[in-house]
N, C-alpha and C positions, 0 to 999 in steps of 0.2 A: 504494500500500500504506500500511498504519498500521501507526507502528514498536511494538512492543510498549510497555508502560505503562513496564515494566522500563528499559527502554533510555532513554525518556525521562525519567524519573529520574535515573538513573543519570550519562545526560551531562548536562541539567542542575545535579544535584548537584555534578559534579568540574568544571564551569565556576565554579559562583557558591561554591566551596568556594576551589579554588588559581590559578581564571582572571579572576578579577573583575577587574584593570586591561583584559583583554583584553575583555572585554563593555564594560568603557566604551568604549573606542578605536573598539570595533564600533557602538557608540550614536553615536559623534558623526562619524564617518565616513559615516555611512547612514542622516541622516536628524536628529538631535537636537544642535548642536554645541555646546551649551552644557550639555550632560548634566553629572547629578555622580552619578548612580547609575544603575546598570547590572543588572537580573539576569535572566537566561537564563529565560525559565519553560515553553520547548517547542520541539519540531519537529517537521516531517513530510518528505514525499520532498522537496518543493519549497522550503524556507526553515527557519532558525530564528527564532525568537521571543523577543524580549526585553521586559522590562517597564522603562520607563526614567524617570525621575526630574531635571525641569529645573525653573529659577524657575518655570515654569509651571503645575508638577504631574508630574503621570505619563500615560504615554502608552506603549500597547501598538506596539512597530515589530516587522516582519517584514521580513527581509531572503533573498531568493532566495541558492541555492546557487550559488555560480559554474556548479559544469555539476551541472544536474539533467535529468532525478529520480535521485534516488540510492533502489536499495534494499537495501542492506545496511548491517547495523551497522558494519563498520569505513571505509566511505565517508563516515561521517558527522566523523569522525577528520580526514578528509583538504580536508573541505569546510569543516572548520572552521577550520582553517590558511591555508587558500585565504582566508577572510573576513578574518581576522588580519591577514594576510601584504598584502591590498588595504587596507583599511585604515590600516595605517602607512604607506604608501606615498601614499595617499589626501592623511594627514596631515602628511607630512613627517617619519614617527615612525622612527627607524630597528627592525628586526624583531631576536627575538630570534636567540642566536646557534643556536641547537638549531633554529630552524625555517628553516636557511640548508642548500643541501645539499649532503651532505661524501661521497667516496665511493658515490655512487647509490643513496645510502638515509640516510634522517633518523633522525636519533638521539633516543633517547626512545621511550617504551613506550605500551602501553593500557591506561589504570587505568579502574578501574570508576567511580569519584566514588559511591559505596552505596546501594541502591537505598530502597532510601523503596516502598521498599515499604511510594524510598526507602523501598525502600532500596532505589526500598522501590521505590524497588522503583514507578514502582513502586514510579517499580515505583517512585504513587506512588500511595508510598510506597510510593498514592504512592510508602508503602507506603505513601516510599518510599528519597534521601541514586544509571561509563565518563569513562574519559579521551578527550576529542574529539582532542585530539592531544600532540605531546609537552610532558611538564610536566618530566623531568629527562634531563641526557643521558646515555648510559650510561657503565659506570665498569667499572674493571678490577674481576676475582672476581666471587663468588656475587651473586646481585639478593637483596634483602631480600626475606623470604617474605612480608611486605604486600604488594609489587610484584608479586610471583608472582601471588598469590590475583587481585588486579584485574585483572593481565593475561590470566590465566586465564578469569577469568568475562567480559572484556571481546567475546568471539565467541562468549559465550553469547546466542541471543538467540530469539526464535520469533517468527511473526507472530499474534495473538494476538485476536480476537473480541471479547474484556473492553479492550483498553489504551482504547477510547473512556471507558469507562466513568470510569477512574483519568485521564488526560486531561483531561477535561470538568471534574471535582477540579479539578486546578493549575492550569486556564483561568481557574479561578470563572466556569464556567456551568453547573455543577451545580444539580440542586435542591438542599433542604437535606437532605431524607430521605435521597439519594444521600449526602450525606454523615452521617448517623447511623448509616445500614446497614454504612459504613465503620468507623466506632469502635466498633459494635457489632462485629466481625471482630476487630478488633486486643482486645478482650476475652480473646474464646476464644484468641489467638494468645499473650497475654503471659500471662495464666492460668499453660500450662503451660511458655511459654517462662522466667519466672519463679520456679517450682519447679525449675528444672532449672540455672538461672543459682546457687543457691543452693553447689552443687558449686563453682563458682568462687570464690566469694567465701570458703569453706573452705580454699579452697586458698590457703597465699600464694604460691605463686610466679605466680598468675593473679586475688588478689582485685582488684588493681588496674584490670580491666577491668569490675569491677562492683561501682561505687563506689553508697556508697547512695541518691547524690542521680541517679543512674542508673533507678530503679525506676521504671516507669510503672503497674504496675497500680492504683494510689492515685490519681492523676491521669485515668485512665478510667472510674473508678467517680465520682468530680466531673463530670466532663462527661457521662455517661450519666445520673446524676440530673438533669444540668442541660438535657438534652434529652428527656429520656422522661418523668421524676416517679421519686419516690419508687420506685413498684413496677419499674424499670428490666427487673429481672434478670429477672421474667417477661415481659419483651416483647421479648427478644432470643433469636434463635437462630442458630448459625453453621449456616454455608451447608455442603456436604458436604467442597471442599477445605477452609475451616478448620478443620473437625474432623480432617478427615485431615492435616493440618497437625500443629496440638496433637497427635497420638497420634504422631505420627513425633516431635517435640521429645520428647517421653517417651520414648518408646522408646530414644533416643540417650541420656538423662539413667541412664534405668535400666541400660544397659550400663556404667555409669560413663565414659564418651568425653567427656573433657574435649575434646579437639581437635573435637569433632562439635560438642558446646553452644556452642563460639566461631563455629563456621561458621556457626550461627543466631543467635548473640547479635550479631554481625557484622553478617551482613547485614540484621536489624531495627535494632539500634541507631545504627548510622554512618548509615542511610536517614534514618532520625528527627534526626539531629541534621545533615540536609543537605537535600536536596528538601524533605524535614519543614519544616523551619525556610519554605519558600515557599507549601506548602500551609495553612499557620496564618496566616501574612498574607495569605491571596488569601481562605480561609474566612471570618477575620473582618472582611473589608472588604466581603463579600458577605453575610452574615448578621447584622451587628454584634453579634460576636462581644469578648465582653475577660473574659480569665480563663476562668473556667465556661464549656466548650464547645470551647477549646482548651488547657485545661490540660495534654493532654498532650502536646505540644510547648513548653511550658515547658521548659527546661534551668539556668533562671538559678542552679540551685544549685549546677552545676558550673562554673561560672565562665564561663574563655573557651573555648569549644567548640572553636575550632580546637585551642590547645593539647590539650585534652582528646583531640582526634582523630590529634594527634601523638602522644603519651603512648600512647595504644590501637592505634598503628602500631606502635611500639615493642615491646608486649606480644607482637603478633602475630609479630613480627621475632623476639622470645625463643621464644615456643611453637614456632616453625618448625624453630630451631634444634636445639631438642631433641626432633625429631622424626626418625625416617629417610624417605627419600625415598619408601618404599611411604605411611608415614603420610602425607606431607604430600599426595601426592595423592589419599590418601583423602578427605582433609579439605576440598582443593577439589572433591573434587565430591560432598563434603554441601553444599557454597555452591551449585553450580549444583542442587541439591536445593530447599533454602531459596528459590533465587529462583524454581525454575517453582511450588511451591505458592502466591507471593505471586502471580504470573502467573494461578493454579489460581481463588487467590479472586476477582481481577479478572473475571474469566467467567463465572462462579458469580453474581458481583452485577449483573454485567448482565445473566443469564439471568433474575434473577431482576426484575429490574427491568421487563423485557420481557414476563415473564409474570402481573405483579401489574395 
């Protein structure tokens, strides 16, 4: 099977987000021992995939699952632990203590790492930004309603037609147009997701999730002229899920649903500033690409993006709180919303890609 585009984002993103000593340990255990960078860029039933970085250069390693094939998303969770866990061991590393086991079951949750639709998603993003295994252990009282939301969407998952298409992206074995047709999507997607982001930034007790150096649709309009020409906006057209996409972000924006606009501002923008962030380096080493063409994975205005990603956990942690428990699970499942439409376009561009 092919795990959806979503899901590869996803763990991607929450590996090379809060697991990045654990992809080196995985680089020099299996394969590179002299690695000094490490970052996750896939997987499938049989192995993940890492892009690894020594005196040498870079060099794609693939490392078999201890027991495969795996075909479910939260296997992927347990296989990763399994690689960790050999690894240290491999190395003489002692493991951490969350991934030791205490009572017949490991402590530690299932975050999403955001799809890239990264977010995306994919889910990528790509778009696209799943926790492979545990990142914190649990604590006494309520979980933070970010932890919710990730864990929540982290057994969302489909098997999906399009994930080659978003895949083939974060490989860089894409064509290029495979990847124009994709910025062309995220257009129509921030278009209206951007009109509707507008309500938050009104708000303060939420402007802080959308901060101005946040805005992409200025950065897609650079990179659309910088791959189409001048007349851009007449050579694009979204596909039927990104229309139907944009009209559902409206729709939620015109109800006034502050909690709805975050479930989509969420899972585009943490995708974008996570799996994104690998999709913009694999794109412009394969197109020689600099600035114009991926400026919208730029973020340098926000500084440092993990903080940024901490700050925006935070947000989510406040919004939850004043939420009641019918809202918040409304809320997560406009997220698993959000991600099958990113899922929606992934199909859509390979249908269409198949059919031109």
């Amino acid at each position: 099977m092919n795990f959806d585009a979503a899901v590869i984002s996803a763990v991607t993103g929450h590996m090379n987000d809060d697991h990045v000593d654990d992809s080196l340990l995985i680089a020099k255990a299996f394969g590179y021992p002299e690695a000094t960078a490490s970052t996750m860029v896939g997987l499938d039933e049989h192995a993940g995939m890492w892009r690894v970085t020594d005196a040498q250069g870079e060099h794609d390693l693939r490392v078999e699952w201890p027991t495969s094939p795996i075909t479910e998303r939260p296997q992927v969770r347990r296989q990763v632990v399994e690689l960790y866990k050999a690894a240290c061991a491999k190395l003489g590393v002692p493991a951490r203590d969350e991934h030791q086991p205490s009572g017949g079951h490991e402590h530690g949750g299932h975050g999403h790492g955001e799809n890239p639709h990264g977010h995306g998603g994919a889910n990528p993003h790509a778009h696209g930004g799943a926790n492979p295994h545990a990142a914190e252990p649990e604590s006494d009282g309520p979980k933070p309603f970010s932890r919710v939301i990730r864990e929540s969407s982290w057994s969302d998952h489909s098997d999906s037609e399009g994930a080659n298409f978003m895949e083939d992206i974060m490989r860089g074995v894409a064509t290029k147009q495979d990847y124009i047709d994709l910025v062309a999507q995220h257009f129509f997607m921030y278009e209206a997701l951007e009109e509707a982001a507008q309500q938050l930034s009104a708000d303060p007790a939420h402007a802080a999730l959308h901060p101005a150096a946040l805005v992409r649709l200025g950065t897609l309009e650079v990179d659309l002229e910088h791959l189409l020409g001048a007349n851009w906006r007449d050579e694009i057209r979204p596909v039927p899920a990104s229309a139907e996409y944009a009209a559902r972000i409206r729709e939620v924006a015109a109800e006034g649903w502050l909690a709805g606009i975050v479930a989509h501002h969420y899972t585009r923008y943490l995708g974008d500033l996570s799996g994104g962030q690998i999709i913009a380096k694999r794109v412009a080493r394969q197109h020689g690409f600099n600035g114009a063409g991926i400026e919208f994975y730029n973020f340098e205005a926000l500084g440092d993006l993990k903080a940024f990603k901490e700050t925006y956990r935070d947000g989510l942690d406040s919004l939850g709180a004043s939420l009641s428990a019918d809202e918040q699970q409304r809320m997560i499942e406009e997220v698993r919303v959000a991600y099958a439409f990113n899922t929606a376009v992934f199909v859509d561009l390979a249908k269409q890609k198949a059919a031109a």
